[in-house]
VOBA-1610 file (N, C-alpha, C; in pm, whole numbers, padded with zeros to 5 digits, always signed):
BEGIN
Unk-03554-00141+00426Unk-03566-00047+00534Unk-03506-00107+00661Unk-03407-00015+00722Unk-03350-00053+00868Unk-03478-00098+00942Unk-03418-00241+01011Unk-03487-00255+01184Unk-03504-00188+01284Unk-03594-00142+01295Unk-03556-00028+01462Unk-03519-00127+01534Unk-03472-00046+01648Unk-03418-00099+01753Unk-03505-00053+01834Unk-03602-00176+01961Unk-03662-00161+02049Unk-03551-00034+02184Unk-03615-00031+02237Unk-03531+00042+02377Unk-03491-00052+02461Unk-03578-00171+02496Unk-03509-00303+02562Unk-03342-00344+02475Unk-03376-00379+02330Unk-03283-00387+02268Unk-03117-00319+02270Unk-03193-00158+02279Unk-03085-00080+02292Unk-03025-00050+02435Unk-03076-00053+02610Unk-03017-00120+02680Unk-02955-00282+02730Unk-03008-00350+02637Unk-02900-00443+02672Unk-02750-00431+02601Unk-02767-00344+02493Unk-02646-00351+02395Unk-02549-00248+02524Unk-02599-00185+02569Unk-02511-00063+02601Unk-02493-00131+02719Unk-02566-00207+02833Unk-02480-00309+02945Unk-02389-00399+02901Unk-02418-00485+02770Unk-02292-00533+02778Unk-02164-00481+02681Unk-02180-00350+02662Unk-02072-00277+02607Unk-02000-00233+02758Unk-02102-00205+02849Unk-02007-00168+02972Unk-01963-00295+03026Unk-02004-00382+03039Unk-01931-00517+03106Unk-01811-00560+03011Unk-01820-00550+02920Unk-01673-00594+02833Unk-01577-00465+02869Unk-01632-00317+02896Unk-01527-00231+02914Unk-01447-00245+03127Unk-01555-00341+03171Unk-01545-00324+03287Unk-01432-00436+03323Unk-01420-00557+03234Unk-01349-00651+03231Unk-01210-00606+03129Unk-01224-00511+03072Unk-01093-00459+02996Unk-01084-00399+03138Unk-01052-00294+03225Unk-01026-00176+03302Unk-00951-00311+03415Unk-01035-00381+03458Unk-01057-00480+03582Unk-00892-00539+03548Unk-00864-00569+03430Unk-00756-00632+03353Unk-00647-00547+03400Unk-00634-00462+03322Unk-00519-00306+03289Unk-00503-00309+03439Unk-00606-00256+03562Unk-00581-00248+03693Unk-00495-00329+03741Unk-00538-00473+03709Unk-00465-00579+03789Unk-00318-00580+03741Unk-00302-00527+03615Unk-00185-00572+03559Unk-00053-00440+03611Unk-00158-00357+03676Unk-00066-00224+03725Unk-00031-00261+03884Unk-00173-00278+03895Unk-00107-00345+04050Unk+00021-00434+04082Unk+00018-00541+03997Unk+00148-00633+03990Unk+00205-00630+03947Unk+00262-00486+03889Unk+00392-00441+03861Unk+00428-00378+03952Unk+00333-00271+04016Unk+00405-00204+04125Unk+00452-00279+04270Unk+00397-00389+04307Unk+00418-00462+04384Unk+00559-00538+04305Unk+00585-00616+04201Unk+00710-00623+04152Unk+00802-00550+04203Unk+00808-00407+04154Unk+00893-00290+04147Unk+00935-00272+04302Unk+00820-00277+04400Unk+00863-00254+04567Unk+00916-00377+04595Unk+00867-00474+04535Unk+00967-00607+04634Unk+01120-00621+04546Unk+01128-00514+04408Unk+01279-00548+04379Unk+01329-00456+04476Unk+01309-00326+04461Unk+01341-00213+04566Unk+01384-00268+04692Unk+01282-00322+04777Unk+01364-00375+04887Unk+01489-00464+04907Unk+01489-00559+04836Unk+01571-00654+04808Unk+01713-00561+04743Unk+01681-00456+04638Unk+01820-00433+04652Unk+01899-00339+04740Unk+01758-00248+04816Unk+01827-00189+04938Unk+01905-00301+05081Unk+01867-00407+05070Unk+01904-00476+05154Unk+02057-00514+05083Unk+02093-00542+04944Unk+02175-00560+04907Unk+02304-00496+04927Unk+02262-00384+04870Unk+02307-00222+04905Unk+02370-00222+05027Unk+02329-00259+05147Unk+02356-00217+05251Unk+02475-00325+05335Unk+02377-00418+05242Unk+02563-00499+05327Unk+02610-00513+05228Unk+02666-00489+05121Unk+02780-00415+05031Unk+02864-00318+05158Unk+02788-00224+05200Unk+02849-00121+05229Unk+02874-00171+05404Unk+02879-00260+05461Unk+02878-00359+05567Unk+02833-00280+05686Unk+02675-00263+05677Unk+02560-00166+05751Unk+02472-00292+05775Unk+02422-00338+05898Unk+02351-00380+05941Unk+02263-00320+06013Unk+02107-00337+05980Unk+02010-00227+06024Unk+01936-00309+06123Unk+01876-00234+06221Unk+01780-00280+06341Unk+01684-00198+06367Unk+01574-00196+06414Unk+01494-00089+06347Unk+01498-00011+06452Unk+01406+00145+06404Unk+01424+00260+06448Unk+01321+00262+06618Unk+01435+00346+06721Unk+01361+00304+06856Unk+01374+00467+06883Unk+01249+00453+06928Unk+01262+00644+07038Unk+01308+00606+07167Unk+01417+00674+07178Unk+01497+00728+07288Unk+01476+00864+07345Unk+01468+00862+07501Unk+01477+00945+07589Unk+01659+01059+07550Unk+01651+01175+07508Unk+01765+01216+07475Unk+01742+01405+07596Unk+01869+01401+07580Unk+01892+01577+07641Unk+01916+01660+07562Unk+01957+01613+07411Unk+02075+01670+07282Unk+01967+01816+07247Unk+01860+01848+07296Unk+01770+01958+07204Unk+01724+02008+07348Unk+01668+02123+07324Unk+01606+02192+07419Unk+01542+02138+07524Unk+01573+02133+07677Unk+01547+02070+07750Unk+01404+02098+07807Unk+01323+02041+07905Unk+01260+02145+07937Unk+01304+02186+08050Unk+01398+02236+08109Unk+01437+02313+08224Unk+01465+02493+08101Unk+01495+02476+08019Unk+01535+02557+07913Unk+01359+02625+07862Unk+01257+02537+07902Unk+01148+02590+07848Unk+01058+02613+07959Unk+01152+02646+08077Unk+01071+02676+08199Unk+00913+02600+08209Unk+00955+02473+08237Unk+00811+02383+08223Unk+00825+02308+08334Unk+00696+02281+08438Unk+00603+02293+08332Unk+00521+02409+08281Unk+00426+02395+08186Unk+00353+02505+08203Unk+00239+02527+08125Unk+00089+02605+08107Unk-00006+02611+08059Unk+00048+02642+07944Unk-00062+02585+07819Unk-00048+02634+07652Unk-00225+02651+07623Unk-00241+02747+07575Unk-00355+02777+07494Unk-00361+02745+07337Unk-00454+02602+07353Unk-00445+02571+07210Unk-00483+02693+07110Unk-00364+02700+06966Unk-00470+02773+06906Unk-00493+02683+06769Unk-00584+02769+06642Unk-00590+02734+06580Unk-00475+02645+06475Unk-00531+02516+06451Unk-00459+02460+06346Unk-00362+02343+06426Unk-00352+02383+06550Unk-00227+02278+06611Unk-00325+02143+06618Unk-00206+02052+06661Unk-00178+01878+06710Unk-00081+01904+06809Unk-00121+01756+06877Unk-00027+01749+06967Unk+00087+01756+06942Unk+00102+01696+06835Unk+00228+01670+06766Unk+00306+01818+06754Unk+00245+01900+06679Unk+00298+02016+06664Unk+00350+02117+06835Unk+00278+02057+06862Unk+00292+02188+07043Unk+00403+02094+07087Unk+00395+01959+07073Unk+00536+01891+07137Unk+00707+01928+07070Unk+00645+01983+06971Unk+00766+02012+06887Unk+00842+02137+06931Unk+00699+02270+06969Unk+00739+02377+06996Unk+00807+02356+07103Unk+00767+02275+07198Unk+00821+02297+07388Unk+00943+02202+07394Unk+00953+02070+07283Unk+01054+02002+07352Unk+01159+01936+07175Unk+01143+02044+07082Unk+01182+01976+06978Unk+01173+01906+06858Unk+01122+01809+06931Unk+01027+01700+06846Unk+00917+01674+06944Unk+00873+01602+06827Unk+00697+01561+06817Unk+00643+01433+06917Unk+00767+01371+06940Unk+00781+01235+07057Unk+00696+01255+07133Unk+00716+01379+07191Unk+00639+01425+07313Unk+00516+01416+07336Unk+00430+01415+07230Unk+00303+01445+07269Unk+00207+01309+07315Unk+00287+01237+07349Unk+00238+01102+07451Unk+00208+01163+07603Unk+00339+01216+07614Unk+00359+01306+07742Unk+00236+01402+07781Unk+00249+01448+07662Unk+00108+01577+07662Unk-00030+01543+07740Unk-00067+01418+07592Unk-00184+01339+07609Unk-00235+01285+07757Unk-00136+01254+07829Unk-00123+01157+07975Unk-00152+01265+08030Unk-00045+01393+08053Unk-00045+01492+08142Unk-00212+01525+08114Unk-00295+01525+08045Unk-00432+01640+08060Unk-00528+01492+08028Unk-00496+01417+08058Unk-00558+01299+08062Unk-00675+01315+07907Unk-00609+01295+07808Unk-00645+01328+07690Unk-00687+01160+07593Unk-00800+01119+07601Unk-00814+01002+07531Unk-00789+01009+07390Unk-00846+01087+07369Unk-00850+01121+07177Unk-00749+01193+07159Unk-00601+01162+07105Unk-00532+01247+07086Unk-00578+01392+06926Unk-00653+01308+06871Unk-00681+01408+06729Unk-00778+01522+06743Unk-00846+01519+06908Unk-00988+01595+06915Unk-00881+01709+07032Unk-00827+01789+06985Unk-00828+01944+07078Unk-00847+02057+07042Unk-00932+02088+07092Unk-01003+02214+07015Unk-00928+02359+07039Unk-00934+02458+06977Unk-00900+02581+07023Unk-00940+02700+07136Unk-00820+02675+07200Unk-00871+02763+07292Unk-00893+02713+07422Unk-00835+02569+07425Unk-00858+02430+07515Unk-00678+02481+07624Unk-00705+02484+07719Unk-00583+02481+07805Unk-00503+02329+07855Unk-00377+02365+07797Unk-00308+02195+07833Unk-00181+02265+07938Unk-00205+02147+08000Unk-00031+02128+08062Unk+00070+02096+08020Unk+00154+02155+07991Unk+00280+02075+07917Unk+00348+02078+08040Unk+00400+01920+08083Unk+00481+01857+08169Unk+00605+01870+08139Unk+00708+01851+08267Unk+00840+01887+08270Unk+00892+01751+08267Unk+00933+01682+08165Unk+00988+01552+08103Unk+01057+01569+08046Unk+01154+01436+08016Unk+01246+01431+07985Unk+01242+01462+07817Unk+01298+01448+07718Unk+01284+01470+07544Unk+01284+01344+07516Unk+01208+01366+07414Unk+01232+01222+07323Unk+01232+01229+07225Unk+01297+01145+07167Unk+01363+01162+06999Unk+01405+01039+06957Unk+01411+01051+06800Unk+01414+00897+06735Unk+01599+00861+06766Unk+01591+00758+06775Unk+01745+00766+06740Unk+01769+00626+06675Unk+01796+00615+06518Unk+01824+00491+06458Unk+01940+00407+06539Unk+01898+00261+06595Unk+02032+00194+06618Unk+02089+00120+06483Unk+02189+00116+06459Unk+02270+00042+06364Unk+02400-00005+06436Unk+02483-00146+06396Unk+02562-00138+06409Unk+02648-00134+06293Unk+02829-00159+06362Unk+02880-00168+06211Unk+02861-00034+06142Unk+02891+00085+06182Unk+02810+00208+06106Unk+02905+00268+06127Unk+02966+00360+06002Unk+03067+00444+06021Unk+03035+00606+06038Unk+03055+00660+06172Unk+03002+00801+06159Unk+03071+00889+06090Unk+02996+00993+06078Unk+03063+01116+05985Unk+03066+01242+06059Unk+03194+01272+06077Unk+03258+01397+06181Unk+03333+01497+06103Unk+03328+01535+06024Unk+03385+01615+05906Unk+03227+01740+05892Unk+03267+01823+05825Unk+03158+01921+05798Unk+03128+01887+05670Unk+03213+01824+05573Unk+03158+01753+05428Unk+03133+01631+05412Unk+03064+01546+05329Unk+03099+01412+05327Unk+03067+01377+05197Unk+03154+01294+05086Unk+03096+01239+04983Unk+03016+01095+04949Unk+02893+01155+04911Unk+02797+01048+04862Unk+02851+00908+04807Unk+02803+00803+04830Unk+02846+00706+04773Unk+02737+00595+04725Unk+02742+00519+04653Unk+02596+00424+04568Unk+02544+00386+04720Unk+02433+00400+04721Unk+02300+00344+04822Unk+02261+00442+04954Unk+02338+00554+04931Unk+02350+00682+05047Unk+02183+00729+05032Unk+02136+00761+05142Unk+01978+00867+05127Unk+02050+00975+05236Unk+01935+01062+05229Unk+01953+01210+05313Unk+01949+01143+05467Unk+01882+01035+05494Unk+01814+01018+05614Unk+01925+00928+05686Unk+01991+00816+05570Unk+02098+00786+05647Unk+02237+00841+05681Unk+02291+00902+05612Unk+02359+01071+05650Unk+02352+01093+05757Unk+02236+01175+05792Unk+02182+01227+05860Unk+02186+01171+06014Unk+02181+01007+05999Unk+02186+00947+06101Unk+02328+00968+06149Unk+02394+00898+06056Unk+02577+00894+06032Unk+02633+01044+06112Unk+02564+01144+06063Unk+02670+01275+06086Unk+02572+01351+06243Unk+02461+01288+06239Unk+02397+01330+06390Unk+02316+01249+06484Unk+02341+01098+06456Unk+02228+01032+06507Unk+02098+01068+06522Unk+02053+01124+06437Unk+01924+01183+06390Unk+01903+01164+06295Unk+01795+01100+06226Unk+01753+01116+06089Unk+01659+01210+06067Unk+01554+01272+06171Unk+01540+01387+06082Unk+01605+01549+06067Unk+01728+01520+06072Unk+01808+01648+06078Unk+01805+01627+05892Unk+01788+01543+05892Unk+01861+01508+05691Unk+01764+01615+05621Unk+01700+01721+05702Unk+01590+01871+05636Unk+01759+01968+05652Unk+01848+01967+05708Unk+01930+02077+05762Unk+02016+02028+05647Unk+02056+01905+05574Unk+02160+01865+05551Unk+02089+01955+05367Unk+01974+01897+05351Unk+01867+01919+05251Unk+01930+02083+05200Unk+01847+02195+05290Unk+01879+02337+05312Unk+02025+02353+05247Unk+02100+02331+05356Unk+02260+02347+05322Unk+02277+02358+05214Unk+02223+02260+05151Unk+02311+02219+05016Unk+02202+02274+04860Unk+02128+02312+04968Unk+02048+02376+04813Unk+01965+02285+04712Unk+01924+02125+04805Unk+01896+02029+04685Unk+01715+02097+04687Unk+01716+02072+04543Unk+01572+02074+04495Unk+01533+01954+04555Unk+01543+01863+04502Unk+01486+01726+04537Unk+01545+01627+04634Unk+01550+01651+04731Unk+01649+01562+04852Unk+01644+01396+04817Unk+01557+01355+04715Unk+01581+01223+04717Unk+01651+01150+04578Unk+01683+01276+04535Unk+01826+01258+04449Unk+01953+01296+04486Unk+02041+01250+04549Unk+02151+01255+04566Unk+02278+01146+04464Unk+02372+01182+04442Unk+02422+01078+04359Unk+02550+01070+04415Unk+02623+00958+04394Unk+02769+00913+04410Unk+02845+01004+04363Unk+02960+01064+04477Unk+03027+01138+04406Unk+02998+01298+04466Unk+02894+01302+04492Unk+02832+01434+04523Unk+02917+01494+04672Unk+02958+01595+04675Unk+03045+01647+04794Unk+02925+01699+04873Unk+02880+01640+04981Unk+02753+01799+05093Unk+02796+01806+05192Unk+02761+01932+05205Unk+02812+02009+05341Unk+02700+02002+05426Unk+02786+01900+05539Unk+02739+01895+05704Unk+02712+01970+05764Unk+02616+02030+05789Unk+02618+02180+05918Unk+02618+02158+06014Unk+02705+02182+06160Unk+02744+02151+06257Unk+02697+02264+06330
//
C-alpha cells in the first residue's frame, strides 16, 4: 500500500519545485539580457563604422533658436490659450510656434513649476519668442538639394532629413511622400522623393 503524503510533505515538494523553476527562469532571463546588450553594443559600433565609411562626423544634437517655421509675429503673439482637454505643453508649443522646443518658453511665461500638471480650462500666456528647433550639427556632411535622392548602405529617414532640411524631424514628410509602410526600412538603391 502507497505512503501518504503528509501536507507538510507535500508543501515542501511543491517549494522546491518552484525554486528549481525560479533558478531555470532567473537563468533564460540573464541569458536574454546579455544578448540584447551584445546586439546594442554591436549596433553601435557598426553605426559608428558606417559613418565614417561614408566620411560623416557626428556631434551631438543642439536646439537652436531658428525663424525657418512660423514665426510668432505670424501667430499674432503674444497671446491667451485656453487649455483644453488632452494637451501638454509640448503639444500647444507646437500649435503656436511649430515645434515643441517651446514649451520652456511657455512654462517661464505663466511661471509654471510642474510642467506635466495643466489642467483644462487653465489660461496660459503664450509669449512672443523667438522659435526653437533641433538642428543636428555635423560636419563633413554632404547636403541634399535635389527633390530626389538615392539611398545608400547606413542612410536612416532622420539623417536625410537632416541632409535635405537641417531638420530631422521633417524625415515624417520624407516618410508620407514616399508611401513607406515602415520608415525604418529603407534600402540602398532606393530612389525618394524630397518634398520641397
Amino acid at each position: 500500500m502507497p505512503r501518504k503524503v503528509s501536507e507538510k510533505e507535500s508543501k515542501l515538494n511543491l517549494s522546491q519545485k518552484i525554486k528549481e523553476s525560479e533558478t531555470a527562469i532567473s537563468m533564460s532571463l540573464g541569458i536574454i539580457v546579455l544578448v540584447l546588450v551584445g546586439a546594442l553594443i554591436y549596433r553601435y559600433f557598426r553605426n559608428i563604422n558606417v559613418n565614417k565609411k561614408n566620411g560623416v562626423e557626428e556631434t551631438p544634437e543642439k536646439i537652436e533658436e531658428s525663424q525657418t517655421v512660423a514665426t510668432p509675429e505670424e501667430k499674432n503673439l503674444p497671446q491667451k490659450y485656453l487649455v483644453q482637454e488632452g494637451d501638454t505643453l509640448w503639444k500647444i508649443s507646437e500649435k503656436f510656434y511649430g515645434y515643441g522646443y517651446n514649451w520652456v518658453d511657455i512654462a517661464k511665461a505663466n511661471k509654471i513649476q510642474n510642467p506635466n500638471q495643466i489642467e483644462k480650462g487653465e489660461e496660459l500666456e503664450i509669449p512672443d519668442v523667438p522659435v526653437r528647433k533641433p538642428v543636428a550639427q555635423k560636419s563633413n556632411i554632404k547636403t541634399i538639394e535635389g527633390d530626389t535622392y538615392q539611398v545608400v548602405k547606413g542612410d536612416t529617414l532622420w539623417e536625410i532629413s537632416v541632409r535635405a532640411y537641417q531638420d530631422g524631424f521633417r524625415w515624417v514628410e520624407i516618410a508620407k511622400a514616399n508611401k513607406l509602410a515602415n520608415p525604418n526600412l529603407i534600402h540602398p538603391g532606393n530612389v525618394l522623393i524630397i518634398p520641397r
